[in-house]
N, C-alpha and C positions, 0 to 999 in steps of 0.2 A: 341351690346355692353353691353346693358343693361343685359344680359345672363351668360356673362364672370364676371361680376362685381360678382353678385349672387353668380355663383357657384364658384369664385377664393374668394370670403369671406368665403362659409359654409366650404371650404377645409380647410383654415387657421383654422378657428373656429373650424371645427370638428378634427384637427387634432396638437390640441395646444402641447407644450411642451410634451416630452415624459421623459424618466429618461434620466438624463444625457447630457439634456436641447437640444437633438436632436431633431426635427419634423419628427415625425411620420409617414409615410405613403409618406414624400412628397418628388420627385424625382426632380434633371433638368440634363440636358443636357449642362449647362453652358459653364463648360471647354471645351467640344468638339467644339462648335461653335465660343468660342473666338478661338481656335490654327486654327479651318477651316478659319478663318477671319485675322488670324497673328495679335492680339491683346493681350495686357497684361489688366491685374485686373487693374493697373490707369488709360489706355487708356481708356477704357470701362466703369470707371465709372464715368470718365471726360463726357464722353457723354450722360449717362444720369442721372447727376446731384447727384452723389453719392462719397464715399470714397472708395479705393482702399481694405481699411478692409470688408467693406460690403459686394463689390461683393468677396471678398475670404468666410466670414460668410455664403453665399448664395449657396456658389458650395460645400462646406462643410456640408452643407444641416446643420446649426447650426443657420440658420437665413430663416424667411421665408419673402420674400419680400412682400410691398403695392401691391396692385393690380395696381396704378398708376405706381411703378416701377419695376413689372414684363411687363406690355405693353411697359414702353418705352424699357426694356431691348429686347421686341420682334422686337420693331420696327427698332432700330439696326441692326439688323439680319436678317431683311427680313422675318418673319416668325410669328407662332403662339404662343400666353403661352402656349397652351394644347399643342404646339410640344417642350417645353421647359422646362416645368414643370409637370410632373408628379403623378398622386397620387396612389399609391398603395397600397390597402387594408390589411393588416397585415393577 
């Protein structure tokens, strides 16, 4: 756990705002996994403890989420951050 915290801060960190107030390098999978799941942006963000604008900010890649609220968004899903978020090296 202690591993995930690490490297899901140096990503934020190393990959802060870019022009155009995008983040940089960093990918998710979000929308795909809400429509696999038959969930909207309130439902999902009703569950873990967010606004329906944030998870839209998030799949938009215009928002990078907590590390506390990328695990609960994984745990939702049955799944990994590193299968949900993405980072790619420019």
């Amino acid at each position: 756990m202690t591993i995930i915290v690490v490297i899901m801060t140096f990503i934020i960190v190393k990959t802060i705002m870019g022009s155009g107030g995008a983040i940089v390098g960093l990918k998710n999978r979000l929308k795909e996994y809400r429509a696999r799941d038959n969930l909207n942006q309130s439902d999902l963000g009703k569950m873990v403890g967010t606004s329906r604008q944030t998870i839209s900010l998030i799949e938009r890649g215009d928002y990078s989420p907590s590390v506390i609220l990328a695990l609960r968004i994984a745990k939702v899903f049955g799944t990994t951050v590193e299968e949900l978020f993405l980072y790619e090296e420019e």
